[in-house]
N, C-alpha and C positions, 0 to 999 in steps of 0.2 A: 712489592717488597723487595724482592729481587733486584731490580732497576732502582730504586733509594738507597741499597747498602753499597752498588756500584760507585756511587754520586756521592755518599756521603762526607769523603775526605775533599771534597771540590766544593770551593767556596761557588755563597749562591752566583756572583757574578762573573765567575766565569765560564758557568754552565751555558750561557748565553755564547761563549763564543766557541763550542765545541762543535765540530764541522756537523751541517745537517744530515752527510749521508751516513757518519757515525750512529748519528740516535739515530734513524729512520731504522738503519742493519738492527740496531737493538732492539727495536720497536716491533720489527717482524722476524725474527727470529725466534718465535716461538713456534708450539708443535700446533701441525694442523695436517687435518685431513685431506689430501690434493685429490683423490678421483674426480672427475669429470664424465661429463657424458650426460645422458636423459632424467631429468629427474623422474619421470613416466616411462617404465619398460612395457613392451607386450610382445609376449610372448605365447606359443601354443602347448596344450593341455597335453603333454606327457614330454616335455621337450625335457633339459637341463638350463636351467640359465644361474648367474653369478653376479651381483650385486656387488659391487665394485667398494673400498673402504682401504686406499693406498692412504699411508699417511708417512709423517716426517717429523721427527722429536726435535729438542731444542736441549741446547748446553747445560740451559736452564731447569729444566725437566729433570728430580733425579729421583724422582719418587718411583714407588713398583708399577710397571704398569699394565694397564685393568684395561681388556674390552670387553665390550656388551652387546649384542645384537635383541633388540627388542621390536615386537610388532605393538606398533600406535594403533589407540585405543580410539575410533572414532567418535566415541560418546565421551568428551571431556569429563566428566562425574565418575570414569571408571579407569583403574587401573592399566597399562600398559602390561602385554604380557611379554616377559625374558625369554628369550629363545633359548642362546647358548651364550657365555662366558669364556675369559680367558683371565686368570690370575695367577699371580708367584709359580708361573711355569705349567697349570694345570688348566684345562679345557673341560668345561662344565656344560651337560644338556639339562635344558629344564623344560616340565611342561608335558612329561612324558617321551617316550622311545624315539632318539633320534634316527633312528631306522624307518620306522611308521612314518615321520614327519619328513624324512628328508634333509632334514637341516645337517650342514657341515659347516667348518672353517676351511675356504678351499683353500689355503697355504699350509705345510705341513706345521709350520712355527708361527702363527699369525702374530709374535713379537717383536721379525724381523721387519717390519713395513709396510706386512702385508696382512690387512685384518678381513678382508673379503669373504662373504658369505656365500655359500654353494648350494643350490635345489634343485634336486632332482627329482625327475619324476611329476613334473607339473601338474596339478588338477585347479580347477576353479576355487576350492578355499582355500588358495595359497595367496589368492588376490584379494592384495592389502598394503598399507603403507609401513615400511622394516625402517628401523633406526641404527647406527653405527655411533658408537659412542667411544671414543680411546680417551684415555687416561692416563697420566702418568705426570704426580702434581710436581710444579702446580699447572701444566699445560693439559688443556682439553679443548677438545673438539667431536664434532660431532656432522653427521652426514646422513640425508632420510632419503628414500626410495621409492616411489608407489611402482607396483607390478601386476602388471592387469593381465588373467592367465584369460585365453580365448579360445574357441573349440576353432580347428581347420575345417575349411570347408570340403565336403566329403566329394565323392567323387559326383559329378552331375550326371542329367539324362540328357539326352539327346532324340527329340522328333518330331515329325513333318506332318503340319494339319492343313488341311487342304489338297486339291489336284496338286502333279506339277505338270500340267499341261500349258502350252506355250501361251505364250498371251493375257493366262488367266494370273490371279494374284495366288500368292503362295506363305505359309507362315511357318518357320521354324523357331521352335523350343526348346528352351533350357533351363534345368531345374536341379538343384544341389537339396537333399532332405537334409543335411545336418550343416552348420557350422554359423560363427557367432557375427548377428548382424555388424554393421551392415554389409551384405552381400553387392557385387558389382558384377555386372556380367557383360560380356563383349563379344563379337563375334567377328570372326575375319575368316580369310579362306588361305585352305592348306595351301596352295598355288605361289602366294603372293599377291596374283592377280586383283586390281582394282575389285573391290566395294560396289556392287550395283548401284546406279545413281539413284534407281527409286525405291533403295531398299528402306527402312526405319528402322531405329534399334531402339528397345527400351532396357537399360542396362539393372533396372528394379526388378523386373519379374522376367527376363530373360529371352522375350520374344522380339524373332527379326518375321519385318512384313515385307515382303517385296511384291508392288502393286502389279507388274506390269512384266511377267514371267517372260526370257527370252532366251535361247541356245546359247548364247555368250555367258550365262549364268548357271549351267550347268560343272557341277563340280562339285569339292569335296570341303566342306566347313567347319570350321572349328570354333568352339564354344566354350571361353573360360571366365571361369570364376573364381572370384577372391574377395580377403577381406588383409584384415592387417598381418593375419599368422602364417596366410598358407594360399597357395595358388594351383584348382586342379583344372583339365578340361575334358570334354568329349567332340566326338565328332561324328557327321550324317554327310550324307551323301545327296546330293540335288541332282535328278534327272529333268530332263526337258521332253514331255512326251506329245505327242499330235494327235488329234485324231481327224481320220482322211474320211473321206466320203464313203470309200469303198466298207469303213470299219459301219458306218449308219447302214448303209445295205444290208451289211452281213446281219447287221443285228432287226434291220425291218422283217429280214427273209427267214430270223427263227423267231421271229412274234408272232408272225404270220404260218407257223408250220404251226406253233401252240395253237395257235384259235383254231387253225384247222383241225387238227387233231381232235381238239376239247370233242367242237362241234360233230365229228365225225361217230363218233365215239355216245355221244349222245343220241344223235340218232338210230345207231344200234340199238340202245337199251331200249327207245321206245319202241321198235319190233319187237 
């Protein structure tokens, strides 16, 4: 309607010859919402994050204007719930205690450009698909969000199953109790130093095998884990130990004090 009362003193045939970048300016100079960015956020469960909703009015535009921030209802047959509002100067929570919920307009005047939505305090029912809606007739636009809130993964363990005696194979572990799959886990050494060639890593359940233990692989490792929110590690210590011939002695010559003893000792009683 707007664009017809402009045109209406302009005969039909010479609208034809009015420069193309003239309409096209006309054509887009309407209000719209410019954030950019992910349309999928994730983020971790007690963090703050901001839903983005910059927008840009048009000459055209002189109507009041009205935002809306609503969470999309993923059962089509049901209602969308209102978060919070902006109209004729006034900022509205709905839906219960904007305190409880978190919800803000992070700009002090979300009328100046900037309608952006603020949460704090993330838990997992906050992950949902939010809607930005601005108004101001006859220009509208509108802007949707999903935000996937995820637990960090907590701190892991760190330990060594098997000898580490030289030669033999050897298996270290890694295990995180909490945070939201899928978990990844990697292992490298504090050092820098190269990766044993015949080590394995399984980055699912967090165990490294190395087949073929040797004194070059002695040292200090490190073992982290992550997912999309958060990154933690631990660390263990790898010894390289030997055992000499002289250690089998020591140990044949108190097998042999025990048996003697036993038997010693038994013959007594039967006196």
């Amino acid at each position: 309607d707007s664009l017809s009362h402009m045109f209406e003193d302009v005969p039909c045939l010479q609208i034809y010859d009015l420069d193309v970048k003239v309409i096209n300016r006309l054509l887009h100079h309407v209000m719209a919402v410019t954030s950019t960015g992910l349309w999928t956020i994730q983020r971790a469960e007690g963090d703050r994050v901001t839903l983005g909703c910059t927008y840009t009015l048009s000459q055209l535009d002189t109507g009041e204007i009205d935002i809306e921030w609503s969470l999309l209802s993923p059962d089509t047959t049901k209602k969308d719930q209102m978060l919070l509002s902006y109209t004729s100067g006034t900022k509205y929570y709905h839906g219960g205690s904007r305190d409880a919920e978190g919800f803000s307009f992070a700009a002090g005047d979300p009328s100046k450009g900037d309608a952006s939505l603020s949460i704090s305090q993330l838990s997992r029912v906050h992950s949902a698909t939010y809607q930005c809606k601005v108004k101001k007739s006859p220009g509208v636009d509108t802007r949707k969000v999903s935000l996937v809130v995820k637990v960090k993964p907590s701190v892991p363990k760190c330990w060594q199953e098997g000898g580490e005696l030289i030669g033999e194979a050897v298996s270290l572990h890694c295990q995180s109790s909490q945070g939201s799959a899928p978990l990844k886990y990697k292992w490298q050494r504090e050092s820098k130093d190269p990766m044993p060639p015949t080590a394995t890593q399984n980055s699912e359940t967090g165990e490294m095998r190395i087949s073929n233990h040797t004194q070059r692989f002695v040292g200090i490792y490190l073992c982290e884990v992550s997912n999309a929110v958060g990154v933690e590690c631990c660390k263990i210590s790898l010894r390289g130990l030997t055992f000499q011939k002289t250690d089998i002695n020591l140990l044949l010559h108190y097998v042999l004090q025990l048996i003697y003893l036993r038997f010693f000792r038994l013959n007594i009683s039967r006196r």
